[in-house]
Biotite code that builds the C-alpha atoms (Angstrom):
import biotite.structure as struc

atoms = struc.array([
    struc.Atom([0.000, 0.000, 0.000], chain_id="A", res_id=1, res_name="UNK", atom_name="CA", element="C"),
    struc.Atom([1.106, 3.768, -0.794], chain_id="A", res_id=2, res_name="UNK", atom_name="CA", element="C"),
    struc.Atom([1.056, 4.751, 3.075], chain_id="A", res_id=3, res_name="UNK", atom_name="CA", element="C"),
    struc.Atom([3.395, 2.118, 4.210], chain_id="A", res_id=4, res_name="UNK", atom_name="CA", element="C"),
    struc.Atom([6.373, 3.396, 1.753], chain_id="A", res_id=5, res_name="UNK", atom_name="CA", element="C"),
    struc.Atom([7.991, 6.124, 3.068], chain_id="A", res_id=6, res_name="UNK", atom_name="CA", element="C"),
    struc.Atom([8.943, 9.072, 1.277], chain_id="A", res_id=7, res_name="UNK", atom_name="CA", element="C"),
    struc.Atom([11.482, 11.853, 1.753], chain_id="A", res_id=8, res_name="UNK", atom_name="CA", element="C"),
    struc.Atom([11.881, 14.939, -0.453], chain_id="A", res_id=9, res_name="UNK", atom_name="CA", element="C"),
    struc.Atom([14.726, 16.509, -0.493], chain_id="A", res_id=10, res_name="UNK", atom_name="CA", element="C"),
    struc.Atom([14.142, 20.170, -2.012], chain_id="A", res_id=11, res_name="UNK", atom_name="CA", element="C"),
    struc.Atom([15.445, 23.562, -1.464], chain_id="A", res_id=12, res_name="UNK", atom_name="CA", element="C"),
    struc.Atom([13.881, 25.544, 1.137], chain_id="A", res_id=13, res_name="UNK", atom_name="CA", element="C"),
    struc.Atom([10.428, 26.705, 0.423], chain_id="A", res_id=14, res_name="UNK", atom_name="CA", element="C"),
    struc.Atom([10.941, 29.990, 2.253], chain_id="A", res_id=15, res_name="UNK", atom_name="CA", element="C"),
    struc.Atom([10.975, 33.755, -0.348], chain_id="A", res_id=16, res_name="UNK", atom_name="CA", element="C"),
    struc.Atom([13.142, 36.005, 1.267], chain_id="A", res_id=17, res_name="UNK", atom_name="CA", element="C"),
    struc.Atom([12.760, 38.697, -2.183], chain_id="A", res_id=18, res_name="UNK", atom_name="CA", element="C"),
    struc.Atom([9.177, 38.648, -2.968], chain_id="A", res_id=19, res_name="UNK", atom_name="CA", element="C"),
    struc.Atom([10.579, 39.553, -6.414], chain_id="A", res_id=20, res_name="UNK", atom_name="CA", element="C"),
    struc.Atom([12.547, 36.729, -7.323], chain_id="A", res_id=21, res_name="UNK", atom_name="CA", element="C"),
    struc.Atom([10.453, 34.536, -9.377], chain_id="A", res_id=22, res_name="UNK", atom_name="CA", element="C"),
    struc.Atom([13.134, 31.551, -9.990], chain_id="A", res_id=23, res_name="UNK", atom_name="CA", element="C"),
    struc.Atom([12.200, 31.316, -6.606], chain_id="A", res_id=24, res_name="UNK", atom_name="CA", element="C"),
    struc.Atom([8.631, 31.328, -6.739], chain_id="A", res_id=25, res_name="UNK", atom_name="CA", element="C"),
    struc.Atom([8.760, 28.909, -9.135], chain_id="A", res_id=26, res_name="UNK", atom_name="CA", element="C"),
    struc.Atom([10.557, 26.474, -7.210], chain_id="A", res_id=27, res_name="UNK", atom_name="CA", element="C"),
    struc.Atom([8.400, 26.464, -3.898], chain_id="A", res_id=28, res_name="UNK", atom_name="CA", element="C"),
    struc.Atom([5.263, 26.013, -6.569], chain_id="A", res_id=29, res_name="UNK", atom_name="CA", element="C"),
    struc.Atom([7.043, 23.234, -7.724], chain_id="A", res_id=30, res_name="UNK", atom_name="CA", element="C"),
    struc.Atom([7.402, 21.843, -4.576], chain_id="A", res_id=31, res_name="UNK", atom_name="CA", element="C"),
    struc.Atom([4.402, 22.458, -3.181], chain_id="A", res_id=32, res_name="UNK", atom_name="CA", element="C"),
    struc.Atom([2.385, 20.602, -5.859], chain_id="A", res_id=33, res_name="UNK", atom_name="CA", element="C"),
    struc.Atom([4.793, 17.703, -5.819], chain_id="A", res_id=34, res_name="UNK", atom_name="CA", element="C"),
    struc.Atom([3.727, 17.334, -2.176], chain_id="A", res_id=35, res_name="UNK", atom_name="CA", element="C"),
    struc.Atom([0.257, 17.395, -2.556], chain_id="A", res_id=36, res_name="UNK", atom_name="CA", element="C"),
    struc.Atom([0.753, 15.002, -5.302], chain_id="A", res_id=37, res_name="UNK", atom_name="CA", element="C"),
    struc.Atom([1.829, 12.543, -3.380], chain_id="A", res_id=38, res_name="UNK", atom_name="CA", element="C"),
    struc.Atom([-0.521, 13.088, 0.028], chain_id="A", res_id=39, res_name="UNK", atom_name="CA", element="C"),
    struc.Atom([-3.095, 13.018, -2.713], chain_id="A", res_id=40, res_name="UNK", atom_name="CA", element="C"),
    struc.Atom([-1.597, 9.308, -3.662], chain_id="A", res_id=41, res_name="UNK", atom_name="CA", element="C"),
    struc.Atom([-1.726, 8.591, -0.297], chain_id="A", res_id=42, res_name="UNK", atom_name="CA", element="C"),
    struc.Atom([1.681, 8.497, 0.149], chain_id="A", res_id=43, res_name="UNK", atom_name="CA", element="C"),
    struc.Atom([3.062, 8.456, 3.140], chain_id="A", res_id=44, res_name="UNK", atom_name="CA", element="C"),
    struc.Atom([5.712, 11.775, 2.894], chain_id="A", res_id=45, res_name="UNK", atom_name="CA", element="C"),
    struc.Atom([7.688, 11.604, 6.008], chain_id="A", res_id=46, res_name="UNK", atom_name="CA", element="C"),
    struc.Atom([9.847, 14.296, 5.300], chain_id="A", res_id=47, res_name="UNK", atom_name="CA", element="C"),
    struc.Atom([11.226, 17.814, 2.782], chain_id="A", res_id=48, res_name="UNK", atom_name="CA", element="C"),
    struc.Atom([14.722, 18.408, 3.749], chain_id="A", res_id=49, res_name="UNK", atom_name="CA", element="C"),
    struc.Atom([17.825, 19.707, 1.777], chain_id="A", res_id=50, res_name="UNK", atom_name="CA", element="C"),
    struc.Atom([20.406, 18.313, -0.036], chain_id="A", res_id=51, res_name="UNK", atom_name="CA", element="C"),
    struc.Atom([23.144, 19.974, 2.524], chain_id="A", res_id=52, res_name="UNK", atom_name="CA", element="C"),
    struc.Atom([25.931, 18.531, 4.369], chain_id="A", res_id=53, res_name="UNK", atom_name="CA", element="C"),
    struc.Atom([24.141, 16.866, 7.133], chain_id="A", res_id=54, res_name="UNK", atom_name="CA", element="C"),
    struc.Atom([21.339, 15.241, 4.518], chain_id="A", res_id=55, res_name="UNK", atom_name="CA", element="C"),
    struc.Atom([22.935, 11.481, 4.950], chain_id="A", res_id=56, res_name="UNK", atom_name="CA", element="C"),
    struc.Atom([22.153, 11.655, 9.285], chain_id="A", res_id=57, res_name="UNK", atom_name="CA", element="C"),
    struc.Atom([19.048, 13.085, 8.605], chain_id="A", res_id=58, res_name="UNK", atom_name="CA", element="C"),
    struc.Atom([17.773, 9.997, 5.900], chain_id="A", res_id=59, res_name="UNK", atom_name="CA", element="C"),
    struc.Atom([19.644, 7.514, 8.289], chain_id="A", res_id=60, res_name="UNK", atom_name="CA", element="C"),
    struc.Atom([17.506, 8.632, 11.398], chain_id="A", res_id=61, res_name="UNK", atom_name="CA", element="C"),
    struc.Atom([14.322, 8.723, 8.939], chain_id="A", res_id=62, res_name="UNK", atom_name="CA", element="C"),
    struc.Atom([14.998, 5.761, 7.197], chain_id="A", res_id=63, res_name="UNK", atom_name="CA", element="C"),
    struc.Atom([13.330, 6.384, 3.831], chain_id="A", res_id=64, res_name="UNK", atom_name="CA", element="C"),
    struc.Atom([11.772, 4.005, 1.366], chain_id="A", res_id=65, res_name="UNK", atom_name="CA", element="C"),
    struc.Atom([12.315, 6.575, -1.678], chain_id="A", res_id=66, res_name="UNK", atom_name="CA", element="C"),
    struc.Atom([13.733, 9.488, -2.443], chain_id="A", res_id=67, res_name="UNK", atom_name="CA", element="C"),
    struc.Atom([12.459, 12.132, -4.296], chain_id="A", res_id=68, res_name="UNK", atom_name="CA", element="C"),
    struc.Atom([15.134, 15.355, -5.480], chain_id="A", res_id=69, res_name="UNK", atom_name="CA", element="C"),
    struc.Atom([12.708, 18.270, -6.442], chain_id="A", res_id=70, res_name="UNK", atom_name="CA", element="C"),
    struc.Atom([15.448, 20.535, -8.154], chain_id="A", res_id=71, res_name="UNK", atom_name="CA", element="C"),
    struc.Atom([16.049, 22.317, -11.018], chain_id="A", res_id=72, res_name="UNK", atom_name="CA", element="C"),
    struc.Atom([19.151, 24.096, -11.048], chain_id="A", res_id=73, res_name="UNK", atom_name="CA", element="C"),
    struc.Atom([21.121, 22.995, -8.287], chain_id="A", res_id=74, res_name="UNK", atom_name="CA", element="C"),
    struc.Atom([19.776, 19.520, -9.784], chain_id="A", res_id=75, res_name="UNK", atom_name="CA", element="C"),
    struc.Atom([23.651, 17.786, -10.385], chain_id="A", res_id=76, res_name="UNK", atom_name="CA", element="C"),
    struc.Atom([24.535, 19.002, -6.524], chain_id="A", res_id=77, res_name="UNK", atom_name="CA", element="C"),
    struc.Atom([21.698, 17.954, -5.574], chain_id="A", res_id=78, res_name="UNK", atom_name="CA", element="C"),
    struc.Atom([22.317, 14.903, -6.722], chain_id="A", res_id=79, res_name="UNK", atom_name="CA", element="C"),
    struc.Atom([25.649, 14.387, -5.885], chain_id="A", res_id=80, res_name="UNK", atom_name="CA", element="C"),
    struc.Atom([25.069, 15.029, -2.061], chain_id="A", res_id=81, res_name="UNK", atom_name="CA", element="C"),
    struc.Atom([21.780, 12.219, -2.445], chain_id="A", res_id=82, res_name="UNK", atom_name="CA", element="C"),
    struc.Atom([23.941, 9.836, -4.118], chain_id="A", res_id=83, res_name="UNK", atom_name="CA", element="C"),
    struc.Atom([27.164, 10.128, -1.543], chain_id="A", res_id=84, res_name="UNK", atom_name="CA", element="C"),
    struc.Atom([24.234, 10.084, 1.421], chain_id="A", res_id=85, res_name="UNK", atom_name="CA", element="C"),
    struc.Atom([23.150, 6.723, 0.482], chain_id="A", res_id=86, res_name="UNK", atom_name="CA", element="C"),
    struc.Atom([26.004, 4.847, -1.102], chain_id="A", res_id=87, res_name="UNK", atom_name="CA", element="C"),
    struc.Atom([26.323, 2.771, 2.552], chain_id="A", res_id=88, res_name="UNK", atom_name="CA", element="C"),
    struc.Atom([22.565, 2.222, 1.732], chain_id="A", res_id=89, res_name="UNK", atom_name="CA", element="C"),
    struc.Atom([21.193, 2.707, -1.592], chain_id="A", res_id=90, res_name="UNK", atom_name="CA", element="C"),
    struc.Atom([17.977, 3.368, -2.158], chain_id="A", res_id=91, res_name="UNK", atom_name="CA", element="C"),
    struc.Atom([15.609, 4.079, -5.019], chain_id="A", res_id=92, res_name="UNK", atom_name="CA", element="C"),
    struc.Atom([15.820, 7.972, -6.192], chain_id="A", res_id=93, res_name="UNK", atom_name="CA", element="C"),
    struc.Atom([12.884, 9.561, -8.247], chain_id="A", res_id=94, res_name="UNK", atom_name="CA", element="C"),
    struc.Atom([14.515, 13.050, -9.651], chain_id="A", res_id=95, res_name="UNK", atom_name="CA", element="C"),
    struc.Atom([11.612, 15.483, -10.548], chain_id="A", res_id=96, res_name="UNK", atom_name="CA", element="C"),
    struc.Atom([12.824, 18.735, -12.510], chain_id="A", res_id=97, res_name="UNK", atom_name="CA", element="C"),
    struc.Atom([11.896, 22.103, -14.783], chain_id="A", res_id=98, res_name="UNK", atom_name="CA", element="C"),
    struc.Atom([16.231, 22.048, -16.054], chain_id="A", res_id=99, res_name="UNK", atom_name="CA", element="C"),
    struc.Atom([15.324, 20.849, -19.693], chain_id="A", res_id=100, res_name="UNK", atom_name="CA", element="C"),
    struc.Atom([19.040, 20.415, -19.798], chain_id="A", res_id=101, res_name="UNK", atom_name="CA", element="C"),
    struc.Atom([19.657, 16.541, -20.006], chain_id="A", res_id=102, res_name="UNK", atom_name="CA", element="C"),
    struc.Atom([23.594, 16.686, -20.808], chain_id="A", res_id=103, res_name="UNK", atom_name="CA", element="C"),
    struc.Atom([23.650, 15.086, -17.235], chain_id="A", res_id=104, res_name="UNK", atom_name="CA", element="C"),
    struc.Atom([21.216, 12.424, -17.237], chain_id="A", res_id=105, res_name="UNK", atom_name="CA", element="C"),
    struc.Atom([23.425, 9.822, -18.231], chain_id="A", res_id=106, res_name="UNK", atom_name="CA", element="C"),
    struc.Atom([25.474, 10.576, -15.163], chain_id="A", res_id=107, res_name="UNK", atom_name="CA", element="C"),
    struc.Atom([22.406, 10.303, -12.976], chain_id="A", res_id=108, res_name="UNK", atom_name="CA", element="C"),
    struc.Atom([21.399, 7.436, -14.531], chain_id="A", res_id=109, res_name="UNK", atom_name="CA", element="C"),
    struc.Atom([24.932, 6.250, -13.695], chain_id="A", res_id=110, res_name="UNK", atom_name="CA", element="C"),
    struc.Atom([24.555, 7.451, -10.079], chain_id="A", res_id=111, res_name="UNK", atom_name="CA", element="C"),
    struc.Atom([21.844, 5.115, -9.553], chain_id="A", res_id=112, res_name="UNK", atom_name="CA", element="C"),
    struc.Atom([18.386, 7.454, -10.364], chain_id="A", res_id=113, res_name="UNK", atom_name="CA", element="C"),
    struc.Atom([15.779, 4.981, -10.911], chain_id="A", res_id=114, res_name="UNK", atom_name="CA", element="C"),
    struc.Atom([13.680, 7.609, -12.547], chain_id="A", res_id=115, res_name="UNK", atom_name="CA", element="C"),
    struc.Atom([14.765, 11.346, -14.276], chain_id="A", res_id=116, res_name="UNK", atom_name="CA", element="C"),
    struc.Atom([11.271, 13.337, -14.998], chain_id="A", res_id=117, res_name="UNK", atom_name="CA", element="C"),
    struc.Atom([11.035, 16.263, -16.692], chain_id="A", res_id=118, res_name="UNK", atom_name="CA", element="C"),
    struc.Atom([8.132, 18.860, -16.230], chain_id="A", res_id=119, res_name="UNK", atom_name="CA", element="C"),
    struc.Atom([5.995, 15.289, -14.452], chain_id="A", res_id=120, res_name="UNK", atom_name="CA", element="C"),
    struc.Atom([4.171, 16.530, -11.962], chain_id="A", res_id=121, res_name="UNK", atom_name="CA", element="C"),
    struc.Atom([1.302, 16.432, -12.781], chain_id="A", res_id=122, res_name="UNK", atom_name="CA", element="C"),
    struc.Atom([-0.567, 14.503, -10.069], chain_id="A", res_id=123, res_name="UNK", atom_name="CA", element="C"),
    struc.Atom([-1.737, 11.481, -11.949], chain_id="A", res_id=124, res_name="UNK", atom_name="CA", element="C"),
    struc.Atom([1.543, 10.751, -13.168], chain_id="A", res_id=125, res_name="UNK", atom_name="CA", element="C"),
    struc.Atom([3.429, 10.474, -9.679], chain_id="A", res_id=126, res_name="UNK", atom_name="CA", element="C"),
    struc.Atom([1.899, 7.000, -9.032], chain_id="A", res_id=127, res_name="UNK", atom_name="CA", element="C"),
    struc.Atom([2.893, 5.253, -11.678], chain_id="A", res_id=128, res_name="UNK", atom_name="CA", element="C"),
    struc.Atom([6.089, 7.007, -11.912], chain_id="A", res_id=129, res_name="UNK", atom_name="CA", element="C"),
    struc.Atom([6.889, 6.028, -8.406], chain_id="A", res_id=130, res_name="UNK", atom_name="CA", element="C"),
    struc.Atom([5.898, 1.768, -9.140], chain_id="A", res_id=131, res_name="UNK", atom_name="CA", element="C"),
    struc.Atom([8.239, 2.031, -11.979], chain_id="A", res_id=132, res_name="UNK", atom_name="CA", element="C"),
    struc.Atom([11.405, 3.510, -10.168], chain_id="A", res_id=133, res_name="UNK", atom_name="CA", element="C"),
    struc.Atom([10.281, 1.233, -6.876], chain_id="A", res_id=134, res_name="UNK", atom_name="CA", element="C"),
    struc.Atom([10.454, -1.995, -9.634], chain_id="A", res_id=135, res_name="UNK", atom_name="CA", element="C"),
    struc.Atom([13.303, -0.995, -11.426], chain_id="A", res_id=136, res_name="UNK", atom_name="CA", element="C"),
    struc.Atom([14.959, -0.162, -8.319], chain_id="A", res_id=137, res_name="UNK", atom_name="CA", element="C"),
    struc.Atom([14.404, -3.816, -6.919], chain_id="A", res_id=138, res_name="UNK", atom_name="CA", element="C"),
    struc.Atom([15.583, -5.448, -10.155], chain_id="A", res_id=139, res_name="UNK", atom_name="CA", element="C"),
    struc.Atom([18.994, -3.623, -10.353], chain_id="A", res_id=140, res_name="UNK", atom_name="CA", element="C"),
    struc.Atom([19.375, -4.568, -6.527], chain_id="A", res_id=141, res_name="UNK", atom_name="CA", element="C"),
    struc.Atom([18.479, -8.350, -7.573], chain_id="A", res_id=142, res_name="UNK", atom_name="CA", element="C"),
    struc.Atom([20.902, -8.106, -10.329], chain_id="A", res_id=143, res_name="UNK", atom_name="CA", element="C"),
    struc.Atom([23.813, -6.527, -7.731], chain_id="A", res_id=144, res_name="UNK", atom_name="CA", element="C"),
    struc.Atom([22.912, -9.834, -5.535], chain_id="A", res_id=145, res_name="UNK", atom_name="CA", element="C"),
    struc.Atom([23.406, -11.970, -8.745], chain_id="A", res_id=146, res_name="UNK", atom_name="CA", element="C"),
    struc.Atom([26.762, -10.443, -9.698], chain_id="A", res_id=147, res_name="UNK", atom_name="CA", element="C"),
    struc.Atom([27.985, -10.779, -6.024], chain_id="A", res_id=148, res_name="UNK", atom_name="CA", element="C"),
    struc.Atom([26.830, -14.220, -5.636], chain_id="A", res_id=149, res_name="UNK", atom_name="CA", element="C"),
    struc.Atom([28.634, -15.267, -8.723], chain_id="A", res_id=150, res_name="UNK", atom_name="CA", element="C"),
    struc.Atom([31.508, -14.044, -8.015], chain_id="A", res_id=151, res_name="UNK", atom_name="CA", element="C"),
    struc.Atom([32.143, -15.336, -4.364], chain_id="A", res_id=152, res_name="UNK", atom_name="CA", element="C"),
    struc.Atom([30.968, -18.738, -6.420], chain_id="A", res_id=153, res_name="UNK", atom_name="CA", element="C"),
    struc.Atom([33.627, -18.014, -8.433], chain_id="A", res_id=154, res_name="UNK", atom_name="CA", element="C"),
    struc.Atom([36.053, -16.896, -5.751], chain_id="A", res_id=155, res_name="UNK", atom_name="CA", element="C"),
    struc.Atom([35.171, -20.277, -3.562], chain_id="A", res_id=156, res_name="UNK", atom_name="CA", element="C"),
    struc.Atom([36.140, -22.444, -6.537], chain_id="A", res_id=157, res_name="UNK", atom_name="CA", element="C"),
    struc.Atom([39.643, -21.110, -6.521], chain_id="A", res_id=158, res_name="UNK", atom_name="CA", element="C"),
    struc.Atom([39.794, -21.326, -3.196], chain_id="A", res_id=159, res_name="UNK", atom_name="CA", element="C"),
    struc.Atom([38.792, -24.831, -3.036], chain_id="A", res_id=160, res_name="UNK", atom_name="CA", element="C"),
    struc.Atom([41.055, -26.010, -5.996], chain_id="A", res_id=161, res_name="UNK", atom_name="CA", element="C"),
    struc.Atom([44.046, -24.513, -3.900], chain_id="A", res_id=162, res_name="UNK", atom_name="CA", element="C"),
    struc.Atom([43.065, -26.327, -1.158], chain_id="A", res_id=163, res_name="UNK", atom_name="CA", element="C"),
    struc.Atom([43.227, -29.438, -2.738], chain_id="A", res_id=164, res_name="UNK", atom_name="CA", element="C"),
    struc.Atom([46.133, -29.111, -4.719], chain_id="A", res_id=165, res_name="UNK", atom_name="CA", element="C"),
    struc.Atom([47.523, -28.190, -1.645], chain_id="A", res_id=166, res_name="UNK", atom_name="CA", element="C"),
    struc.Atom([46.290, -31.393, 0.046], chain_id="A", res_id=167, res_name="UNK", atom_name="CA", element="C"),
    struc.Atom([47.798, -33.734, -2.951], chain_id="A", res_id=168, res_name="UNK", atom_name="CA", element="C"),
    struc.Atom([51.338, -32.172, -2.587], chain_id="A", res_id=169, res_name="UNK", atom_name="CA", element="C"),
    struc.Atom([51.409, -32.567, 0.650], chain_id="A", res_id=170, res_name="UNK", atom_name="CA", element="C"),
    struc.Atom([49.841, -35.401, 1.686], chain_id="A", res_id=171, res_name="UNK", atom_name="CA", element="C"),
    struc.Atom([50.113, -37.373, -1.841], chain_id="A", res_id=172, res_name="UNK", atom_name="CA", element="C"),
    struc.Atom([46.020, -37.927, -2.295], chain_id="A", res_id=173, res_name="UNK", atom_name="CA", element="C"),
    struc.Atom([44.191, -38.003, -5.362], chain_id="A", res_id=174, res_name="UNK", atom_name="CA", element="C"),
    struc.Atom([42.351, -34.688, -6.734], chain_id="A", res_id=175, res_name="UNK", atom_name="CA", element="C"),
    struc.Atom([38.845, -36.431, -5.912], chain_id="A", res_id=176, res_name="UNK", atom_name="CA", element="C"),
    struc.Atom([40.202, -37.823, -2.247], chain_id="A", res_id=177, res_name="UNK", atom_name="CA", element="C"),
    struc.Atom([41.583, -34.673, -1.710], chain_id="A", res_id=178, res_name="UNK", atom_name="CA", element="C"),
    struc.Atom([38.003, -32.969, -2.719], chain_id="A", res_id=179, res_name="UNK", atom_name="CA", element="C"),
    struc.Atom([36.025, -35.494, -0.172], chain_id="A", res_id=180, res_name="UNK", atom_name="CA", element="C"),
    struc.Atom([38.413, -34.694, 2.643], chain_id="A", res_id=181, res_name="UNK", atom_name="CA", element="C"),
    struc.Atom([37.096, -31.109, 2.323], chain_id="A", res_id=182, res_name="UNK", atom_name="CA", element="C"),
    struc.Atom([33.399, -32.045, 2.101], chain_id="A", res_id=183, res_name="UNK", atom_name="CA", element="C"),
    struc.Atom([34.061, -34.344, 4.841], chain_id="A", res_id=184, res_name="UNK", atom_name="CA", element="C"),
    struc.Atom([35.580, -31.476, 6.795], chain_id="A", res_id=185, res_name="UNK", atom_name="CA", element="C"),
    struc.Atom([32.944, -29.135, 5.991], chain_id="A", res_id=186, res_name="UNK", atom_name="CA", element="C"),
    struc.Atom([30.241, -31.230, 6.992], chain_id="A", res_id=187, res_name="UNK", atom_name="CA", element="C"),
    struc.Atom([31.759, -32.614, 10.452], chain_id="A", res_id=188, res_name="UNK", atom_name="CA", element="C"),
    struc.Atom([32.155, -28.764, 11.081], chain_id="A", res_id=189, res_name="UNK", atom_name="CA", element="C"),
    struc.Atom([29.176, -27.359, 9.545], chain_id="A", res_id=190, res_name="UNK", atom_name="CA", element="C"),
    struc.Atom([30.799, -24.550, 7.345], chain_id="A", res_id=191, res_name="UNK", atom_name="CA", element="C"),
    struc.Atom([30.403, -24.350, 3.476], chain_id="A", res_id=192, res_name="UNK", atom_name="CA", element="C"),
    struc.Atom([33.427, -25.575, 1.708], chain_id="A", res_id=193, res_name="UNK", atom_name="CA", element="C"),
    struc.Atom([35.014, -22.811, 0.610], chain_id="A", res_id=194, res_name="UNK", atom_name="CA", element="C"),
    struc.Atom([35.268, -21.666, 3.969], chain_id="A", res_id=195, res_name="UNK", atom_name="CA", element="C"),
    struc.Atom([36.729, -24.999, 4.980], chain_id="A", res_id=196, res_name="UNK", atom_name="CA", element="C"),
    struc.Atom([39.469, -24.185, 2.268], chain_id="A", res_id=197, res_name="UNK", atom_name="CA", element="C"),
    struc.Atom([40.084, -20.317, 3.077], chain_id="A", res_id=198, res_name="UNK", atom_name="CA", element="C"),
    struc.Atom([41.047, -21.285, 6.434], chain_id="A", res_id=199, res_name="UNK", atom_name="CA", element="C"),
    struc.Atom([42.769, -24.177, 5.583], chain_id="A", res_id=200, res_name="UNK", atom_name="CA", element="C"),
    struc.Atom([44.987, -21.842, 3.579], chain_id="A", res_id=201, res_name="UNK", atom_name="CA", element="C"),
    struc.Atom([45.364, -19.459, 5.919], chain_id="A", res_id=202, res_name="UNK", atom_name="CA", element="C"),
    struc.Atom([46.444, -21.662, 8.793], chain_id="A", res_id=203, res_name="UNK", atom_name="CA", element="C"),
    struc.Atom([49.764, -22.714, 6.004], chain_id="A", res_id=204, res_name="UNK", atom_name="CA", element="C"),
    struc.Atom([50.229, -19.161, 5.162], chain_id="A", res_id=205, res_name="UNK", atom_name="CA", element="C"),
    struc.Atom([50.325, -18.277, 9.209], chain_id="A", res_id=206, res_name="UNK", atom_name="CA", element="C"),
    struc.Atom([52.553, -21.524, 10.067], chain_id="A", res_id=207, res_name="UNK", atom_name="CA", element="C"),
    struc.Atom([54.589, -20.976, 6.693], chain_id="A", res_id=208, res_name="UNK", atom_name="CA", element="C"),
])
C-alpha cells in the first residue's frame, strides 16, 4: 500500500526572502504541488529536507523508502550530495525537474536514479512514476545480488582447488580424495566448503 512506503523529499527551502525573485517562486510552486501530489496518492511523505551537508544523518535517522530530489538548477549538486548520502545504503531515487538540460542524465542514470522526470508533476503521473522507479529499483538490486553471488561462487572455486592441490602435494592424495576430505571437513564442522578451504589456507600461510 502507498502509506506504508515512506517518502522523503529533499528540495530547497520553500521559504521567499525577495518577494521579487520569481526563480524562486517557481521552485516552492514546484514543490508544493509535488507534495500534494503525493498526500493526494496517499503516500506516506515523512519528510522535505535539503540536499546539505548533514542530509545522509538526517535519511539515516528517517529511514526512507524513496527518495524524491525536487530541483532544477542545483539539480547535479543535488544529486551528488543524495547519491554520496546513500552509497552505505542505496535506495531508489525519483529526480523530478523544470532544467530541460539533459547533458547530465546519463550521469544520474549512472549514479543510480531509478527515474529522471522532466516537467511530471502532474498529479496522476506520480503514481505510476513512483511503481516504476520502486520496480526498477528492486531489479537492479536483484541483479547486484546476482553479480555478487557469482563471483564469491567463483572466488570459492579457486579457493577450493588450492586447497586441494595443496592437500595432494602434501599429503600425496588423489584430486577427488583430496576434494572429499574437504566435504568431509565441511560437513563434520558445519561450514560451506570454501570456507573450509580459506582457512585451511590461511592456517599454512600463518605456520609458513
Amino acid at each position: 500500500m502507498n502509506d506504508t512506503l515512506r517518502i522523503v523529499v529533499v528540495a530547497p527551502d520553500l521559504a521567499i526572502t525577495n518577494p521579487d525573485d520569481q526563480h524562486a517562486a517557481r521552485l516552492a510552486a514546484r514543490s508544493r504541488m509535488l507534495r500534494i501530489g503525493l498526500l493526494e496518492n496517499n503516500y506516506n511523505l515523512v519528510a522535505a529536507i535539503p540536499a546539505d551537508t548533514f542530509l545522509a544523518e538526517r535519511l539515516a535517522q528517517l529511514q526512507p523508502d524513496l527518495i524524491i530530489v525536487d530541483s532544477e538548477s542545483e539539480a547535479r549538486d543535488a544529486l551528488e550530495h543524495v547519491v554520496l548520502a546513500t552509497r552505505e545504503a542505496p535506495r531508489p531515487i525519483v529526480m523530478f525537474t523544470n532544467d530541460e538540460d539533459t547533458t547530465h542524465v546519463k550521469d544520474a542514470v549512472a549514479a543510480g536514479v531509478c527515474a529522471y522526470i522532466v516537467a511530471g508533476l502532474a498529479p496522476q503521473r506520480i503514481r505510476p512514476i513512483l511503481d516504476v522507479a520502486m520496480a526498477r529499483f528492486a531489479h537492479e538490486q536483484a541483479l547486484r545480488a546476482e553479480l555478487a553471488d557469482a563471483r564469491t561462487e567463483l572466488q570459492d572455486r579457486k579457493t577450493i582447488d588450492r586447497a586441494k592441490g595443496l592437500l595432494m602435494q602434501r599429503q600425496g592424495l588423489s584430486e577427488q580424495a583430496a576434494y572429499e576430505k574437504l566435504r568431509k571437513t565441511a560437513m563434520d564442522k558445519g561450514l560451506k566448503l570454501g570456507e573450509v578451504a580459506r582457512r585451511m589456507l590461511d592456517m599454512v600461510d600463518l605456520l609458513g
